[in-house]
DSSP file (Angstrom, degrees, kcal/mol; ACC not computed):
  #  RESIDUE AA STRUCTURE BP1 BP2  ACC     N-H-->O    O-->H-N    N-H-->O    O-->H-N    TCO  KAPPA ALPHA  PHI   PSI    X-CA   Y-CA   Z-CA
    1    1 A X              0   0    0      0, 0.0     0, 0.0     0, 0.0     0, 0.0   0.000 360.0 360.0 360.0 -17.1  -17.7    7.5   14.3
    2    2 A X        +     0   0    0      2,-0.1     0, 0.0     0, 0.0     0, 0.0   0.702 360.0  98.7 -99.4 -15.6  -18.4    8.6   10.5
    3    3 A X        -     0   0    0      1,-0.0     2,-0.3     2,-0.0     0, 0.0  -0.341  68.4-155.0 -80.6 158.1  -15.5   10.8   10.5
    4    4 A X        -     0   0    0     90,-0.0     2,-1.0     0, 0.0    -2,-0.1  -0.933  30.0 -90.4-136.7 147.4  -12.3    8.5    8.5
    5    5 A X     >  -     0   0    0     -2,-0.3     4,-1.4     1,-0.2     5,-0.5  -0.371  35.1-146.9 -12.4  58.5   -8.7    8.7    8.8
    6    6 A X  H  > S+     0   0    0     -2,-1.0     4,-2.7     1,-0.2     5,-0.4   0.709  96.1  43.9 -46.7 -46.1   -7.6   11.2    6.0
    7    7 A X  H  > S+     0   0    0      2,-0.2     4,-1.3     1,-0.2    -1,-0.2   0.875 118.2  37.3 -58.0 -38.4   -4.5    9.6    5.5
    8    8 A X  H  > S+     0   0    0     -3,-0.2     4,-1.4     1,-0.2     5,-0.3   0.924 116.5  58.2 -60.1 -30.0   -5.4    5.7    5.4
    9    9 A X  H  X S+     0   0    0     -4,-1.4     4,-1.6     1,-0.2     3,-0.3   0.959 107.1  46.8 -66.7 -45.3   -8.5    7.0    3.7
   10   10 A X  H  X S+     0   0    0     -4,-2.7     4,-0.8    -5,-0.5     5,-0.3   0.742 118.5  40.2 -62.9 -20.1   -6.0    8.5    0.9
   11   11 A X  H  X S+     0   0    0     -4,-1.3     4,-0.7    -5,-0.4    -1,-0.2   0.659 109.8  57.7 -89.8  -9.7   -4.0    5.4    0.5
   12   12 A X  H  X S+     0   0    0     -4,-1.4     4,-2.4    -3,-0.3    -2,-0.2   0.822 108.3  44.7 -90.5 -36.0   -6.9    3.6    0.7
   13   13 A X  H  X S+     0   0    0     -4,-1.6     4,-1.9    -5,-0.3     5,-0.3   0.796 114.0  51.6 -74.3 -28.5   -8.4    5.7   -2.7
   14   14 A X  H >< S+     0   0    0     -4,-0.8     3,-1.6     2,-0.2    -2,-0.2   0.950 108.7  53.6 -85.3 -77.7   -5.0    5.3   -4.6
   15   15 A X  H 3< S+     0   0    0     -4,-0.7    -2,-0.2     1,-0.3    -3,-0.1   0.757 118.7  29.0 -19.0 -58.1   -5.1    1.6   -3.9
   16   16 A X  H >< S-     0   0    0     -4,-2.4     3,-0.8    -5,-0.1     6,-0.4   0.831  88.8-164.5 -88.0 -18.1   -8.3    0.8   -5.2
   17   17 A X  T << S-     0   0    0     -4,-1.9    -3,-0.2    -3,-1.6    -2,-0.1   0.638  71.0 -54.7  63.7  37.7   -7.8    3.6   -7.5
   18   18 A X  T 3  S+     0   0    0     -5,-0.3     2,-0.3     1,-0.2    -1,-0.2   0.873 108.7 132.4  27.0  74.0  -11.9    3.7   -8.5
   19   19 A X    <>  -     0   0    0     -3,-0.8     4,-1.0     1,-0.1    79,-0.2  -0.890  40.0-175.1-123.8 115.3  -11.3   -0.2   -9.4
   20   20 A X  H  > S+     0   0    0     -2,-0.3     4,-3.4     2,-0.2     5,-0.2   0.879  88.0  61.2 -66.6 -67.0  -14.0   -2.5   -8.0
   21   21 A X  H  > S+     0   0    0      1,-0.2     4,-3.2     2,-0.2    30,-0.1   0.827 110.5  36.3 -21.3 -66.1  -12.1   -5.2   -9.3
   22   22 A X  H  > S+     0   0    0     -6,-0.4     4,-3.2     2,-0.3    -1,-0.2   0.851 112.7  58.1 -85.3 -28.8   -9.0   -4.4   -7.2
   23   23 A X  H  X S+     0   0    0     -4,-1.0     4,-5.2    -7,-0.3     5,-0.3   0.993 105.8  50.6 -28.5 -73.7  -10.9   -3.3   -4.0
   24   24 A X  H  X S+     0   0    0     -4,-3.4     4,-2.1     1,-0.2    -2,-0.3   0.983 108.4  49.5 -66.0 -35.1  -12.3   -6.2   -3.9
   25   25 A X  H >X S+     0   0    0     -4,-3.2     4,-1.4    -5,-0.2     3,-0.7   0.991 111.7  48.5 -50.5 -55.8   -9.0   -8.2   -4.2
   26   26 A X  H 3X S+     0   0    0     -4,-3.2     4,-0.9     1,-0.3    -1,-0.2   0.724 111.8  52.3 -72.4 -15.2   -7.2   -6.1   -1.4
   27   27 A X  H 3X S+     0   0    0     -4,-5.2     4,-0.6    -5,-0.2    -1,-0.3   0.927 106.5  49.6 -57.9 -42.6  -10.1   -6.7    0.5
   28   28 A X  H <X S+     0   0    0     -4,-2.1     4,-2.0    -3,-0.7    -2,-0.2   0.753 109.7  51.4 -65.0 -38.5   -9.9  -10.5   -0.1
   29   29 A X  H  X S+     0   0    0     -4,-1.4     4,-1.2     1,-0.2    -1,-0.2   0.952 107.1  57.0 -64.0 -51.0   -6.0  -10.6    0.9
   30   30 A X  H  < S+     0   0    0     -4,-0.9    -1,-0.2    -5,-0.2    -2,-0.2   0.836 109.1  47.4 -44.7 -35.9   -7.2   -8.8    4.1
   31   31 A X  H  < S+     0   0    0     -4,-0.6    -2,-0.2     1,-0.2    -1,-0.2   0.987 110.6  44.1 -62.7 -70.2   -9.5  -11.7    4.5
   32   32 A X  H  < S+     0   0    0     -4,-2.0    -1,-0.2     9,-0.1     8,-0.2   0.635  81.2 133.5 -37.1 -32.7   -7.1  -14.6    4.0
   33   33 A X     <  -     0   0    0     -4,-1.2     2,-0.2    -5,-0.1     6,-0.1  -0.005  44.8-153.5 -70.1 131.0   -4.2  -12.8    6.4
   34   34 A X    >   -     0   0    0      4,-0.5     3,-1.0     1,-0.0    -1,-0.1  -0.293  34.6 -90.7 -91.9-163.7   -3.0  -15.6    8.8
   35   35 A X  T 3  S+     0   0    0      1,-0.3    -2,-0.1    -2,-0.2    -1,-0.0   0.964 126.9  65.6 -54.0 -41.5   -1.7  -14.4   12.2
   36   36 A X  T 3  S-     0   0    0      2,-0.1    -1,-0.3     1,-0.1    -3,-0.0   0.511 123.4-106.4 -79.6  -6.4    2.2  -14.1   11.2
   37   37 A X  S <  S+     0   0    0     -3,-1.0     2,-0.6     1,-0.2    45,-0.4   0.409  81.2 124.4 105.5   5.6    0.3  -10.9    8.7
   38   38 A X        -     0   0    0     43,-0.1    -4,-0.5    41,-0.1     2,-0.5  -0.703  48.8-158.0-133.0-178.5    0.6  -12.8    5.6
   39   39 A X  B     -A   80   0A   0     41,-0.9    41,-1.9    -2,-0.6     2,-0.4  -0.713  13.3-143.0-109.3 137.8   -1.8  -14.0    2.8
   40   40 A X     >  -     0   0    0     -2,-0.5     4,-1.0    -8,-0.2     3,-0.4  -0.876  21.7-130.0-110.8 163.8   -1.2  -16.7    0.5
   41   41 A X  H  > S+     0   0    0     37,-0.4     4,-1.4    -2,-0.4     5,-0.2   0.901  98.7  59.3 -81.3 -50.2   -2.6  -15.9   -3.0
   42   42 A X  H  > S+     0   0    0      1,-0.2     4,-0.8     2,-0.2    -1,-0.3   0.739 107.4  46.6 -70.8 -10.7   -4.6  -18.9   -3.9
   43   43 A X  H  > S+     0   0    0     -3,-0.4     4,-0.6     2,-0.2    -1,-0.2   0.864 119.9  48.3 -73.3 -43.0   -7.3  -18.7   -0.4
   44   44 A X  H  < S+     0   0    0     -4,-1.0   -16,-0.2     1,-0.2    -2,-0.2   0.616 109.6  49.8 -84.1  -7.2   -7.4  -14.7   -1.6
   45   45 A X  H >X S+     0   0    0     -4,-1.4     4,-3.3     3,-0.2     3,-0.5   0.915 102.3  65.1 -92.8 -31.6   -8.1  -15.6   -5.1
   46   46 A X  H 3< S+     0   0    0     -4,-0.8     4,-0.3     1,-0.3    -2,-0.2   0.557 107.7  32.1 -10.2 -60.8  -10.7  -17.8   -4.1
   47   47 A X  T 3X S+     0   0    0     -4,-0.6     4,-0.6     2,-0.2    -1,-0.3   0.214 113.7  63.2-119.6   7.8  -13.2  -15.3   -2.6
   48   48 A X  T <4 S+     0   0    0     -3,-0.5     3,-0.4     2,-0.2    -2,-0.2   0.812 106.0  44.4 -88.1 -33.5  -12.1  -12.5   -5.2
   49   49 A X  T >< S+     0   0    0     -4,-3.3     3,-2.9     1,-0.2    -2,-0.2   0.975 111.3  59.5 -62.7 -51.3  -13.3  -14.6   -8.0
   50   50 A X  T 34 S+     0   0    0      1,-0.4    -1,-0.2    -4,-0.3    -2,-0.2   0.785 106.4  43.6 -10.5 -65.8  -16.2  -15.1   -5.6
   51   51 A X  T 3< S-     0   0    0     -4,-0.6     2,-1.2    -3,-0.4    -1,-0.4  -0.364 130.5 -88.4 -95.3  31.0  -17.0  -11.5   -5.5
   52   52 A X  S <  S+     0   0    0     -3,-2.9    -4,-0.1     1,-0.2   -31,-0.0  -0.786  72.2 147.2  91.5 -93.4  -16.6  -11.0   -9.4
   53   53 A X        -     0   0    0     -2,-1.2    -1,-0.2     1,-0.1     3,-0.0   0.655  35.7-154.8  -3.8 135.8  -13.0  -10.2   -9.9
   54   54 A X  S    S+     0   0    0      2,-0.0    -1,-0.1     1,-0.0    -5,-0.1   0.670  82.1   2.1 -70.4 -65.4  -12.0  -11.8  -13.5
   55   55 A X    >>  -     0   0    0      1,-0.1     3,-2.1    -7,-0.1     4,-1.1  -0.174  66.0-177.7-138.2  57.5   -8.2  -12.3  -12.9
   56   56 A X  H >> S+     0   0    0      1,-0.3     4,-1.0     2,-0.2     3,-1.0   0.726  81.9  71.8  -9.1 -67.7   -6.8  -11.3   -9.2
   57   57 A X  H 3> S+     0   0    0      1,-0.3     4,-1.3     2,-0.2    -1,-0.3   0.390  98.0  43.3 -42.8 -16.8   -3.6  -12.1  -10.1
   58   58 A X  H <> S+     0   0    0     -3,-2.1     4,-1.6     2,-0.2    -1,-0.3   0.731 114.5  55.7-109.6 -59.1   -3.4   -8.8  -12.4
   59   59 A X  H <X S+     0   0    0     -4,-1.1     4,-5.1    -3,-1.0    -2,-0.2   0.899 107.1  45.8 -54.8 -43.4   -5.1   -7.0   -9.4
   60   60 A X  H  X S+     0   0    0     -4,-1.0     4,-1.3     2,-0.2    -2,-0.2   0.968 107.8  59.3 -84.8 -47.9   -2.3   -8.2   -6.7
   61   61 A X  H >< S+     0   0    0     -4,-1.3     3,-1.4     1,-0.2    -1,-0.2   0.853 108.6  46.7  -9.4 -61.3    0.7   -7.1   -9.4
   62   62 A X  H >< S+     0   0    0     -4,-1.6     3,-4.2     1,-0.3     6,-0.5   0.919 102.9  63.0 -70.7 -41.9   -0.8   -3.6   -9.2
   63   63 A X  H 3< S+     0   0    0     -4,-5.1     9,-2.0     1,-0.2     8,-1.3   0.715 104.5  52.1 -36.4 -32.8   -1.1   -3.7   -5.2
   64   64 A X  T << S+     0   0    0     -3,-1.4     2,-0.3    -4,-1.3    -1,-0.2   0.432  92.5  83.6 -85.5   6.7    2.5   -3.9   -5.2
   65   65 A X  S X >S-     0   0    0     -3,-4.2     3,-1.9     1,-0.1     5,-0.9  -0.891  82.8-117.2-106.9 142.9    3.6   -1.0   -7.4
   66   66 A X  G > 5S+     0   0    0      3,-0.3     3,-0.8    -2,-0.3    -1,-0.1   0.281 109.9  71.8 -32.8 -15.2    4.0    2.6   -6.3
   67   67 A X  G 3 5S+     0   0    0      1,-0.2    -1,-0.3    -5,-0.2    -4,-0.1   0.772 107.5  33.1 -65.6 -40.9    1.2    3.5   -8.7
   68   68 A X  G X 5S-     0   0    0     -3,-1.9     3,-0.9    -6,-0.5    -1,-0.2  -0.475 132.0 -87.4-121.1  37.0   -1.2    1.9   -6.5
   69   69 A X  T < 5 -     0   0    0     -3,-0.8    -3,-0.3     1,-0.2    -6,-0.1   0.431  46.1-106.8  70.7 -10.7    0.7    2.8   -3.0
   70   70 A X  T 3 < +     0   0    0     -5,-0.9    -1,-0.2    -8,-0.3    -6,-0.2   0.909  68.0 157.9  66.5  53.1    3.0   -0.3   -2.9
   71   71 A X    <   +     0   0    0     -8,-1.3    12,-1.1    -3,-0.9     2,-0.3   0.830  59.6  58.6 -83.1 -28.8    0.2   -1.4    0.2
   72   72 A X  E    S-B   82   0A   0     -9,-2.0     2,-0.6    10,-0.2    10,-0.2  -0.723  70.2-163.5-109.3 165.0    1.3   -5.4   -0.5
   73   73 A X  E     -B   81   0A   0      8,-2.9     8,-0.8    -2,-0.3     2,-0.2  -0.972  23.0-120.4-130.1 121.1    4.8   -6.5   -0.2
   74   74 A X  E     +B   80   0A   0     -2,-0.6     6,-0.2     6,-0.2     3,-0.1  -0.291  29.2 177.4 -57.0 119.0    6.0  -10.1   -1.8
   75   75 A X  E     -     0   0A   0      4,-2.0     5,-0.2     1,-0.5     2,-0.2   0.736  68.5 -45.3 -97.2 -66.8    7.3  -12.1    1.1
   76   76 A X  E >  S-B   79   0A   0      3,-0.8     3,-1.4     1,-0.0     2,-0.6  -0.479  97.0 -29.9-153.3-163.1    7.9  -14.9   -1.2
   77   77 A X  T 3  S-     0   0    0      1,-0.3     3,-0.1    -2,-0.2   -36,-0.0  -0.600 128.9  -7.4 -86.1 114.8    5.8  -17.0   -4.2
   78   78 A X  T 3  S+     0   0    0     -2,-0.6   -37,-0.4     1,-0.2     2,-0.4   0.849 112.8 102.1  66.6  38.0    2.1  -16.6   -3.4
   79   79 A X  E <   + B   0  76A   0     -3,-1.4    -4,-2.0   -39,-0.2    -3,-0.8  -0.909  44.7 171.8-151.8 139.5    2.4  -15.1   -0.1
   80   80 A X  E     -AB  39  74A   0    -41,-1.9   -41,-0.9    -2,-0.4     2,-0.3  -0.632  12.4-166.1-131.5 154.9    1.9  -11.4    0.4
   81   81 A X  E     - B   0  73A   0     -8,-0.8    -8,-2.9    -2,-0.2     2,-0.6  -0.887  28.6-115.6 178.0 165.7    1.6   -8.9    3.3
   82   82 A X  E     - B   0  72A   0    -45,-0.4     2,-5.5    -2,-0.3   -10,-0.2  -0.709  27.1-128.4-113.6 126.4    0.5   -5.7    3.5
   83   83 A X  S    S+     0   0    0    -12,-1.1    -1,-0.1    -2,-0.6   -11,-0.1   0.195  90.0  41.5 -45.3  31.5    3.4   -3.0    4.6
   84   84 A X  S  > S-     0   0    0     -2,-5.5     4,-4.5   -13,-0.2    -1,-0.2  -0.263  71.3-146.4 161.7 101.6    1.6   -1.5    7.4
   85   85 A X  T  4 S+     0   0    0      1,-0.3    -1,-0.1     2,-0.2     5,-0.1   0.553  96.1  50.1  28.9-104.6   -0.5   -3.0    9.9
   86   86 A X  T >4 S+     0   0    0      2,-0.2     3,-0.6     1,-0.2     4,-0.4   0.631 104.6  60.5 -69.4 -38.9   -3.0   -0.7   10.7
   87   87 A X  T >> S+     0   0    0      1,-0.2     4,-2.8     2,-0.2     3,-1.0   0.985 103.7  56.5 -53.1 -39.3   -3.9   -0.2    6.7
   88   88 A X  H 3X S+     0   0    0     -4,-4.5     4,-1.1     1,-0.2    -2,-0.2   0.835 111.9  34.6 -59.7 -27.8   -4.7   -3.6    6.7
   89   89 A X  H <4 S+     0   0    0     -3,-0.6    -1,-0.2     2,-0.2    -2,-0.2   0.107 113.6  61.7-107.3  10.8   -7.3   -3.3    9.6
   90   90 A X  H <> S+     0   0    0     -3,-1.0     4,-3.4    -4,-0.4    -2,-0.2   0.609 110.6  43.8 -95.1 -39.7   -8.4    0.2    8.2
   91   91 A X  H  < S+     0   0    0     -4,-2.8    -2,-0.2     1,-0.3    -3,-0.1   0.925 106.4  53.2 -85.5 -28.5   -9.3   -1.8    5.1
   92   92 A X  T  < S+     0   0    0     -4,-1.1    -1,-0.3    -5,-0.3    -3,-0.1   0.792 119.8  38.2 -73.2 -22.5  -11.0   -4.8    6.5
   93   93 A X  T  4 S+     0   0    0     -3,-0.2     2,-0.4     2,-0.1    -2,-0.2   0.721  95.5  97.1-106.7  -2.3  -13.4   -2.4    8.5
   94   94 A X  S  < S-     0   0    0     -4,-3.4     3,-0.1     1,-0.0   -90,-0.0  -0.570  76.0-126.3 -49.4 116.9  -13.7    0.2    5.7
   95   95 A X        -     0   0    0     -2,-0.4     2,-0.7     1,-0.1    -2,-0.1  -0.198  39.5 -74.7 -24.8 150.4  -16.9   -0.2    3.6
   96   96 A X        -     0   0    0      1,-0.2    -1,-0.1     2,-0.0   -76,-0.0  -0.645  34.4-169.7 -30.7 103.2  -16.8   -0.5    0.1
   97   97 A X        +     0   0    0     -2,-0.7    -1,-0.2    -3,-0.1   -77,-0.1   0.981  67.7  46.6 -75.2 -74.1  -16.2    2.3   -1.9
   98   98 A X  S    S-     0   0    0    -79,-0.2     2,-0.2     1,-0.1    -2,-0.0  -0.213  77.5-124.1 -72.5 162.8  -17.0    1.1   -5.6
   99   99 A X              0   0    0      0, 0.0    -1,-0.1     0, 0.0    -2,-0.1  -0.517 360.0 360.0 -98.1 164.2  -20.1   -0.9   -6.7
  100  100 A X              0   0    0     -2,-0.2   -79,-0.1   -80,-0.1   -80,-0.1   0.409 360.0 360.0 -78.3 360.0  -19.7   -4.3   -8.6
């Protein structure tokens, strides 16, 4: 049970990329996800401001660049989804890595 994934656990570390800030945003999209797998920005900005986060929007940029694993994909303007499944439901039961 304690044991993690190494690979989601390495995408997981580049992502957040020791960022609190952006953890907790790519958690928040995780939150928000309707059925069809995607997240529209302003419910995910919502409960990242919630949780601290300053400016999401600057958090979800970086989610989509290769820098940070490219984990969200732009479906369209404010709506998001994360290119693979199973990261997404690694990351909603993952703990928290960083402190606020």
């Amino acid at each position: 049970e304690k044991e993690v994934d190494p690979v989601l656990e390495g995408r997981y570390k580049k992502a957040v990329a020791s960022s609190y800030q952006r953890e907790a945003v790519l958690k928040s999209i995780v939150e928000v996800l309707k059925k069809d797998g995607e997240a529209h920005t302003s419910d995910a900005y919502k409960i990242a401001i919630d949780k601290g986060v300053d400016n999401p929007s600057q958090y979800i940029g970086h989610l989509v660049t290769p820098d940070f694993g490219s984990e969200l994909i732009k479906v369209r303007e404010r709506y998001y989804r994360f290119k693979d499944s199973l990261f997404a439901t690694y990351v909603n039961a993952r703990p928290y890595l960083m402190k606020k």
